[in-house]
C-alpha positions as CSV (number, residue, x, y, z in Angstrom):
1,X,0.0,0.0,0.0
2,X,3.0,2.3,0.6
3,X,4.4,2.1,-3.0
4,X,0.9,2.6,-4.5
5,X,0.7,5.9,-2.3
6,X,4.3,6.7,-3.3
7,X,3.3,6.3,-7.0
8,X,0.3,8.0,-6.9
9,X,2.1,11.0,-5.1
10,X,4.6,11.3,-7.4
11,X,2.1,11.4,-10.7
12,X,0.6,13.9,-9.2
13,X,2.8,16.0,-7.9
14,X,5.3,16.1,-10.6
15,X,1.9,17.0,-12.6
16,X,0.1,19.4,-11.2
17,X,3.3,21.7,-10.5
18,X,3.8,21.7,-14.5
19,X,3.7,25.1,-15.9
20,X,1.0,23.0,-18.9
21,X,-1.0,22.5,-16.3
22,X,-1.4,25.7,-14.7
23,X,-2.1,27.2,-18.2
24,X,-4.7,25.0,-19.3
25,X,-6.6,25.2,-15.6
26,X,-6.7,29.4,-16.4
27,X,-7.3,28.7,-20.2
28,X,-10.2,26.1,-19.7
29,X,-12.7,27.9,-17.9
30,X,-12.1,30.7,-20.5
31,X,-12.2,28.5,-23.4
32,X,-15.7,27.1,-22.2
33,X,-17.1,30.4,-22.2
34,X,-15.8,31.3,-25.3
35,X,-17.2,28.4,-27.0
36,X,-20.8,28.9,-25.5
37,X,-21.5,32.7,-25.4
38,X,-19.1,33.6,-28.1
39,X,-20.5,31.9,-31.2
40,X,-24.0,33.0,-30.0
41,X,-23.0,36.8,-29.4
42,X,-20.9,36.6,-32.8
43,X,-23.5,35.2,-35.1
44,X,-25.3,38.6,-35.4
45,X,-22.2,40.6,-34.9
46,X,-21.7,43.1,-37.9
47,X,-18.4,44.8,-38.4
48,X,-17.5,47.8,-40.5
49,X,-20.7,50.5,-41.9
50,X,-23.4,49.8,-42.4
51,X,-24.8,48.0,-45.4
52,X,-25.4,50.5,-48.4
53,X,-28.8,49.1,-50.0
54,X,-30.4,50.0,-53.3
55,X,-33.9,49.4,-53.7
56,X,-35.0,48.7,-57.5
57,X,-38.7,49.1,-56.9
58,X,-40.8,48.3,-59.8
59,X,-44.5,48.8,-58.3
60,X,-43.8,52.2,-57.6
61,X,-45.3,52.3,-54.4
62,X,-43.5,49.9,-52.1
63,X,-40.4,51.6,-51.3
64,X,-41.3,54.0,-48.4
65,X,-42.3,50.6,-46.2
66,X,-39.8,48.2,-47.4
67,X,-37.2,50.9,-46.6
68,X,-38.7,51.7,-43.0
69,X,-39.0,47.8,-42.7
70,X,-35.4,47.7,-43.1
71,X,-34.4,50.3,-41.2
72,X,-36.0,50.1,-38.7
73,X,-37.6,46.8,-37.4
74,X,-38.6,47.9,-34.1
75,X,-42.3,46.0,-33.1
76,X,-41.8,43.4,-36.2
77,X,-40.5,40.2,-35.2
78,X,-37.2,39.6,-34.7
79,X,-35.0,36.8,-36.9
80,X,-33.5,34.0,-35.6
81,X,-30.1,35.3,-35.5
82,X,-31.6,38.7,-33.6
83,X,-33.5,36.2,-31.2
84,X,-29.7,34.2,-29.9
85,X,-28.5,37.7,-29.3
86,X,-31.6,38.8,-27.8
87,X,-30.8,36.3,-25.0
88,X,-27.7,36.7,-24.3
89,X,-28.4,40.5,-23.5
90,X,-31.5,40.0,-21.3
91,X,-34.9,37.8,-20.7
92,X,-36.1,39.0,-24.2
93,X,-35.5,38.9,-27.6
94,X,-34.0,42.1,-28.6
95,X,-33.4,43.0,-32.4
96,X,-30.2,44.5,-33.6
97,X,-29.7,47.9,-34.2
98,X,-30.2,48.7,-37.3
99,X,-27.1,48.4,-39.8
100,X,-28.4,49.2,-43.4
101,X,-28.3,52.8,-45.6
102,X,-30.8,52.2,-47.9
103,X,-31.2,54.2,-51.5
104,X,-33.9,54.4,-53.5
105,X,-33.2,54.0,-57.3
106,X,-35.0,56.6,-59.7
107,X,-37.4,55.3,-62.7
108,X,-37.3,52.0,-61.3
109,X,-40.8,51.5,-62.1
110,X,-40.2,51.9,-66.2
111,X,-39.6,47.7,-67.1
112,X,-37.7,49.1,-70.1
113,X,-35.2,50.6,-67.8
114,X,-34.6,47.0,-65.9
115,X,-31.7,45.6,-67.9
116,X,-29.9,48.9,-68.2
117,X,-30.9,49.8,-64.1
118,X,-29.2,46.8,-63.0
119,X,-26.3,46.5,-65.1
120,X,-25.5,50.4,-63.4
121,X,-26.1,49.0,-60.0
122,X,-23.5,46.1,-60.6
123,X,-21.1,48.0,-61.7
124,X,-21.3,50.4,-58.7
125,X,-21.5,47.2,-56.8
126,X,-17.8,45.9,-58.6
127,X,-16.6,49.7,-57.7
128,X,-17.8,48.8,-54.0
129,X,-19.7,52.3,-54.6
130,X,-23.0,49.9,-53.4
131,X,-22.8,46.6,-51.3
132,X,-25.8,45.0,-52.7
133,X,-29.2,45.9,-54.4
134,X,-33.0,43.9,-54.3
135,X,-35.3,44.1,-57.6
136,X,-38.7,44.3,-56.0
137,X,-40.8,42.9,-59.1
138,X,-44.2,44.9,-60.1
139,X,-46.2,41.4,-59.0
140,X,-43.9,40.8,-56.0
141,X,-47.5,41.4,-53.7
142,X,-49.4,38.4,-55.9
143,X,-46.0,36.1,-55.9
144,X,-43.1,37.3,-57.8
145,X,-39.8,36.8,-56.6
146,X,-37.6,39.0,-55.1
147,X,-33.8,39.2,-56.2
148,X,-31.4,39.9,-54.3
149,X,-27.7,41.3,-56.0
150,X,-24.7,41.2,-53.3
151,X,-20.9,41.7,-53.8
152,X,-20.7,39.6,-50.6
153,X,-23.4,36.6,-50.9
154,X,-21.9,34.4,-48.3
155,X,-23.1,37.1,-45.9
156,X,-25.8,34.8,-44.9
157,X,-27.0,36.7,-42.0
158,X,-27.3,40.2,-43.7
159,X,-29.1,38.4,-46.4
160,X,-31.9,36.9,-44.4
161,X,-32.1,39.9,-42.0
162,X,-32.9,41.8,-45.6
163,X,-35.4,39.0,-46.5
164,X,-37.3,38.8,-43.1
165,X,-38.1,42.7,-43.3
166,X,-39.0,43.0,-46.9
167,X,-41.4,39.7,-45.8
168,X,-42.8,42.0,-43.0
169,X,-43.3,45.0,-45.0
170,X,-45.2,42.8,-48.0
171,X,-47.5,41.7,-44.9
172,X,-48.5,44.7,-43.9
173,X,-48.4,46.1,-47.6
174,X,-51.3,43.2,-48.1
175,X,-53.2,43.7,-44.7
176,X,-53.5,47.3,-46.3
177,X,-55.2,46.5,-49.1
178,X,-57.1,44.5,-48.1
179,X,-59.0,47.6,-46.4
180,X,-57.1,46.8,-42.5
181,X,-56.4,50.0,-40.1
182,X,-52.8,50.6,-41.0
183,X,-53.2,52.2,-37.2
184,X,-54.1,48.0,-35.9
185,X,-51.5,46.2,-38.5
186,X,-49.1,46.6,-35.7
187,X,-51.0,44.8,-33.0
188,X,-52.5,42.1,-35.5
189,X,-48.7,41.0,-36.4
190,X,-47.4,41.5,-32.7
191,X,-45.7,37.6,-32.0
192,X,-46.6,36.2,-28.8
193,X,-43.8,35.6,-26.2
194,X,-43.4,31.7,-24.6
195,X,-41.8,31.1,-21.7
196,X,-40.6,27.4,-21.0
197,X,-41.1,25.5,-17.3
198,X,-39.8,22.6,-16.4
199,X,-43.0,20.7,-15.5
200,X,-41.0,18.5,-13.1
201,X,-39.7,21.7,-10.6
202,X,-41.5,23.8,-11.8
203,X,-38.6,26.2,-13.0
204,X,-38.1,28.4,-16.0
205,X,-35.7,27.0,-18.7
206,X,-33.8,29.4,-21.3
207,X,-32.1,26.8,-22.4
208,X,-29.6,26.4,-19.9
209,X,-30.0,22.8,-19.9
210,X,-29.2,21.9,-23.2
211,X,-26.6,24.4,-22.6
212,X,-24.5,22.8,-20.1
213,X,-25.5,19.0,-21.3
214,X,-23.5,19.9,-24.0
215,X,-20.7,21.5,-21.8
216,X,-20.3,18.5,-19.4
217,X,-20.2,16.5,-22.6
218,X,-17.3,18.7,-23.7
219,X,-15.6,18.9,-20.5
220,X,-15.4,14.8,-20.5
221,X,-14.0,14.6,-23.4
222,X,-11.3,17.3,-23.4
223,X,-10.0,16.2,-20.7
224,X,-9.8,12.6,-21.0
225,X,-8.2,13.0,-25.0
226,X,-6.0,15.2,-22.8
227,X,-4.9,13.1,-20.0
228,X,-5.6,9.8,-21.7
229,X,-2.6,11.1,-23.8
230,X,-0.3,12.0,-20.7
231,X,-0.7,8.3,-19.6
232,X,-0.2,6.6,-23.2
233,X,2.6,8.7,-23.8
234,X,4.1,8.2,-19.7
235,X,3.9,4.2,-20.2
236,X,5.8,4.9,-24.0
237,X,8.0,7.1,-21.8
238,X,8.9,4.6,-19.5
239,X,9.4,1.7,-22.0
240,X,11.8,3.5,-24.0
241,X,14.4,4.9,-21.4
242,X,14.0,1.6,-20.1
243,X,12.9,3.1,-16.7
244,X,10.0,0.4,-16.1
245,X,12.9,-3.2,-15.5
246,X,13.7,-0.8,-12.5
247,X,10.4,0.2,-11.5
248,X,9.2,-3.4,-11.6
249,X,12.0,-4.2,-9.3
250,X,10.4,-2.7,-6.2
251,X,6.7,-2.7,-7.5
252,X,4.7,-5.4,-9.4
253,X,2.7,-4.2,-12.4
254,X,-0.6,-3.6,-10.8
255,X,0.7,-1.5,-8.1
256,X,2.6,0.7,-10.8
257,X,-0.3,1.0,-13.3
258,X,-3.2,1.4,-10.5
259,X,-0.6,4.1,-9.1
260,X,-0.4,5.8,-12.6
261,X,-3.8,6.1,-13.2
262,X,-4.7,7.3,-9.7
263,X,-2.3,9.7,-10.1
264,X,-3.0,11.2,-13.0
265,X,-6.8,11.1,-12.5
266,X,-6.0,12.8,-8.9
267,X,-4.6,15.6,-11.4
268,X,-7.3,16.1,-13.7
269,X,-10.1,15.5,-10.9
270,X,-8.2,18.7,-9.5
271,X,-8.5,20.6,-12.8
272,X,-12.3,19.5,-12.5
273,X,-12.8,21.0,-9.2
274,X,-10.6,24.2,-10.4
275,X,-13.4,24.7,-13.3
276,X,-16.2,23.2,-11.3
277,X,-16.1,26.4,-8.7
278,X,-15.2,28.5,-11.7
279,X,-18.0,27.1,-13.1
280,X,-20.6,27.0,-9.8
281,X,-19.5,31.5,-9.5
282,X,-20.5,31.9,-13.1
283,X,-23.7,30.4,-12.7
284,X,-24.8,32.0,-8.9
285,X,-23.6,35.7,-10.7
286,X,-26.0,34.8,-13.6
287,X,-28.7,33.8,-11.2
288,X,-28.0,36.9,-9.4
289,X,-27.7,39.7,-11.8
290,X,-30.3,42.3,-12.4
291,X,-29.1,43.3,-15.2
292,X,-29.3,40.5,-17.4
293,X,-25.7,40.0,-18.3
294,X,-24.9,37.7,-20.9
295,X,-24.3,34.7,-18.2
296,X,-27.8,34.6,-17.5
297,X,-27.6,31.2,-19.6
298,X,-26.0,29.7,-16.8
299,X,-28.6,27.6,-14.6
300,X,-28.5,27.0,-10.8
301,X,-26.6,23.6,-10.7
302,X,-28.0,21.5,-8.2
303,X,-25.3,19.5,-5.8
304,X,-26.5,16.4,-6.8
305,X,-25.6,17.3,-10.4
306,X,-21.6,18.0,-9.2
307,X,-22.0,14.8,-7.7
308,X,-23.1,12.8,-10.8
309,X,-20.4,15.0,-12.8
310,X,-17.5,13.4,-10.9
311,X,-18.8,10.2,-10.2
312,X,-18.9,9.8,-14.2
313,X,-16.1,11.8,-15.0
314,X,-13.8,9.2,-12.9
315,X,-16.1,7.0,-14.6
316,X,-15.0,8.1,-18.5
317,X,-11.5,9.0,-17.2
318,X,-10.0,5.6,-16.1
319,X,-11.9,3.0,-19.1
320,X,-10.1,5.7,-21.6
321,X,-6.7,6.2,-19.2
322,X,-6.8,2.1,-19.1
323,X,-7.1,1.7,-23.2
324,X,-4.8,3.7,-23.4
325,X,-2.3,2.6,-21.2
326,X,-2.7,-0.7,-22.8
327,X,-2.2,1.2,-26.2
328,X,1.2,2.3,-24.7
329,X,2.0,-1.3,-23.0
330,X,1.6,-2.6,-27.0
331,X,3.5,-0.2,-28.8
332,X,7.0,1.2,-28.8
333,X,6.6,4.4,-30.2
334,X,4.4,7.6,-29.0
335,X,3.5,7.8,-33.1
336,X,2.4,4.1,-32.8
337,X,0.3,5.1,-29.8
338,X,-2.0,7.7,-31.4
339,X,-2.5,5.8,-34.3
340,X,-3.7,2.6,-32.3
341,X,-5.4,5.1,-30.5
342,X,-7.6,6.8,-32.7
343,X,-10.4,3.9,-32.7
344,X,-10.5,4.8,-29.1
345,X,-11.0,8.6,-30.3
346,X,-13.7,7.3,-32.7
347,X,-15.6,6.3,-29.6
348,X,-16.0,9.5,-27.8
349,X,-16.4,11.1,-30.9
350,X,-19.4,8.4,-31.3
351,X,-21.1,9.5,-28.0
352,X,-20.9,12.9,-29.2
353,X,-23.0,11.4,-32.4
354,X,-25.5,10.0,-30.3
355,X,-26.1,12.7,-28.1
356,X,-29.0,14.5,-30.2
357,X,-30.8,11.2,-30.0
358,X,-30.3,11.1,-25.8
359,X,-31.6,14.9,-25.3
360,X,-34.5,14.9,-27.9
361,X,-35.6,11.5,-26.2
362,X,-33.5,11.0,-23.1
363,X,-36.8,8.1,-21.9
364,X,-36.6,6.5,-24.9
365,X,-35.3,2.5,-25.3
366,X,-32.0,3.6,-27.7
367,X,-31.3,6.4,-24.7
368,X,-31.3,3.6,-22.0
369,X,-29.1,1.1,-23.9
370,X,-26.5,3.9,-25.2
371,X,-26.4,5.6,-21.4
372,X,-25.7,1.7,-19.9
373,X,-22.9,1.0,-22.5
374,X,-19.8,2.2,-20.4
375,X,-17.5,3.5,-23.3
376,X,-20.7,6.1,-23.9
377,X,-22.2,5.7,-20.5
378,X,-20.4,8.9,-19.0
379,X,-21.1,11.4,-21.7
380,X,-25.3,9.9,-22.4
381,X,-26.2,9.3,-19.2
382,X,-25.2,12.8,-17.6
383,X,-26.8,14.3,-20.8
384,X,-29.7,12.0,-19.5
385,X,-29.6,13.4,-15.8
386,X,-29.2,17.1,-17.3
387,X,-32.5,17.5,-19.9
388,X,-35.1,14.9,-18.2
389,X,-33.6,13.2,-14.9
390,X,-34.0,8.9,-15.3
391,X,-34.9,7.1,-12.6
392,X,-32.3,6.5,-9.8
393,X,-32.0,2.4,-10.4
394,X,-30.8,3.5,-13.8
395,X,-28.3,6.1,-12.6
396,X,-27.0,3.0,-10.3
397,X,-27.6,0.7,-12.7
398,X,-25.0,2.8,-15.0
399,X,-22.5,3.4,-12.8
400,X,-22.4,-0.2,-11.4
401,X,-21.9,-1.6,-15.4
402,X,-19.4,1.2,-16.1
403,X,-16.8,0.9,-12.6
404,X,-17.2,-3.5,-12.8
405,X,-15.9,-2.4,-16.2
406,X,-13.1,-0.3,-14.9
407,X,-12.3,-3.5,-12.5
408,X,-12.0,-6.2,-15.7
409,X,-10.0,-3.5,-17.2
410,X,-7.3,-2.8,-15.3
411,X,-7.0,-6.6,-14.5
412,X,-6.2,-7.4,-18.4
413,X,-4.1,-4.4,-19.1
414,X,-2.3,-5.1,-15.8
415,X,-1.2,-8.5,-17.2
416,X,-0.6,-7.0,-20.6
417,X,1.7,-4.0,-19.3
418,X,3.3,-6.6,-17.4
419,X,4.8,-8.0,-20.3
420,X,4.2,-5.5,-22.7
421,X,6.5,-3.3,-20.7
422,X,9.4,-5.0,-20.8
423,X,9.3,-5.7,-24.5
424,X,11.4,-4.1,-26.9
425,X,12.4,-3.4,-30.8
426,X,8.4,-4.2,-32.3
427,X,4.7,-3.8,-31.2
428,X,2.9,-6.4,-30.1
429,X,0.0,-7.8,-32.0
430,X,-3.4,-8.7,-30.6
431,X,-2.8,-12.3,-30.5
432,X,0.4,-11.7,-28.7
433,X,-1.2,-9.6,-26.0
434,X,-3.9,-12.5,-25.3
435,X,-1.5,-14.9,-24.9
436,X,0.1,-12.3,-22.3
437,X,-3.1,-12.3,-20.5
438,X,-3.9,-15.9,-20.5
439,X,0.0,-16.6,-19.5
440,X,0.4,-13.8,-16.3
């Protein structure tokens, strides 16, 4: 018991003081917000002026509302794009400011003129004089199509803003003729507001949920690709300088590979903890604000949710740390390692596949039998317990499958590092390392 502890002391020691890890614990709470609020906040972000709009409007009397439509969208409804923003600023949807400078193009009404109208507003377009132009067609309010002409057409959000107000203003353009109070077309076209409640606590849900399903997924995975990697690459380590003939001199192989992965796991379950309280602050100064700050995504995290998180997170880290510590027990090279290691990647990356399936139906038969399978087990089942909580005799049911797992594990690669270990000059073959099994 004393050279286990002295193993496992001096993984994690020699780790955690590591200058890699004290940069990835600051980087990683960082990165996660990054990758959650950023996108959202960046989808509708615009850069540089405004968008210089020409209006070709061939009824000759649509101009005046398309161009206020564009302008200014206030009381319409906002797009999709608006709406992720929306959230991230507050409780409601909030639409963008507005970002166009619309121009209205003379004699556009004359269908002679069309050709020659167009071919000017391309070329001013080419001179970047204009950045784009619509051709509102004389039947666009029974059908016709609207074109639009942009030097930038991969500008997908700028495009659909411009086709979600000209939509509006043919609305109202239509309720108009058709004899409706202009005065009421407001309040007829007003979109109601939904809030969503969790039937089962009765608290509101923005989305958190899905949210942070997604970021415990993420957290499991980064950090057993990254300390997966630290063992396969330790056991190469010490197989190459030939350190492991005098490590097995004072230890036998389960000791030494039990210590490893203690060790290390000790490490990253310290990292975890690090981003955990980052993690917990973020989410009580969401809960907290009055000013609806753009962590507001962040739900209250119940304890029992922290407790799940490490219970599988010990769960994912040592089947992964085991594979592939037998990885580096087989090989003799750290470039050997990671390409025997990729099917192991493939499987995480498979979890990550199956995970719409588990939070669109976390009840259903396919979400049980992924969330008992243990290689998928830590990244379904959480997502499970985060959108619709299972029963408890499946959260035990889980973790009892996934850790009897862990046991047969390190019990076969302990035999295989055994021999594996002391092996030198080619890797061993699959055949070679059952033998090794059957044999220690």
């Amino acid at each position: 018991m004393n050279k286990l502890f002295a193993i496992i002391k001096r993984e994690y020691v020699e780790r955690v003081r590591s200058k890699m890890f004290i940069i990835a614990t600051v980087l990683g709470p960082l990165l996660m917000i990054g990758l959650t609020v950023g996108p959202a906040m960046l989808f509708g972000m615009k850069t540089g002026d405004a968008t210089r709009l020409a209006i070709v409007d061939q009824t000759g009397t649509l101009y005046e509302r398309v161009s206020e439509s564009i302008s200014n969208p206030k009381g319409r409804q906002p797009t999709s794009e608006e709406n992720a923003v929306g959230r991230m600023n507050g409780d409601r949807p909030k639409p963008l400011a507005p970002s166009f400078k619309i121009e209205q193009v003379a004699g556009a009404n004359d269908a002679s003129r069309l050709d020659e109208i167009r071919n000017t507003l391309t070329g001013r377009v080419k001179d970047k004089q204009l950045d784009a132009f619509v051709v509102l067609p004389s039947d666009v309010l029974t059908g016709g199509e609207v074109t639009y002409y942009g030097r930038n057409t991969g500008d997908l959000i700028t495009i659909g803003q411009v086709e979600d107000r000209i939509n509006d203003a043919l609305i109202e353009q239509r309720f108009v003729n058709a004899g409706l109070d202009p005065n009421r077309i407001a309040a007829y076209t007003t979109p109601v507001e939904m809030n969503t409640i969790n039937a089962l606590d009765s608290r509101e849900d923005s989305g958190g949920g899905f949210i942070l399903a997604y970021g415990v997924g993420f957290l499991i995975y980064f950090l057993v690709i990254i300390y997966g990697g630290i063992v396969l690459s330790a056991v190469v380590e010490e197989k190459t300088t030939r350190i492991a003939e005098v490590l097995f001199s004072s230890a036998n192989a389960f000791t030494l590979l039990l210590g490893k992965l203690l060790g290390v796991s000790l490490v990253a379950l310290t990292q975890l903890v690090i981003w955990g309280t980052a993690l917990v602050g973020l989410s009580l100064y969401g809960a907290s604000s009055s000013s609806g700050g753009v962590l507001n995504f962040l739900p209250p995290i119940a304890p029992s949710l922290l407790i799940y998180l490490v219970l599988y997170f010990i769960l994912g880290f040592f089947i992964y740390a085991t594979l592939y510590a037998l990885v580096g027990a087989m090989v003799t090279t750290t470039q050997e390692g990671q390409q025997l290691a990729t099917p192991i990647l493939l499987i995480l990356v498979a979890a990550f596949v199956c995970a719409p399936l588990v939070i669109r139906n976390p009840n259903s038969p396919l979400s049980f039998w992924i969330s008992m399978i243990p290689l998928l087990s830590p990244i379904a089942m959480l997502i499970r317990i985060v959108t619709e909580t299972p029963p408890f005799w499946q959260i035990a049911l889980s973790l009892i499958i996934g850790y009897a797992t862990i046991v047969a594990l390190v019990w076969v690669a302990a035999r295989v590092y055994r021999t594996g270990m002391l092996m030198y000059g080619k890797r061993a073959t699959i055949p070679e390392m059952l033998k090794w099994v059957r044999q220690s």
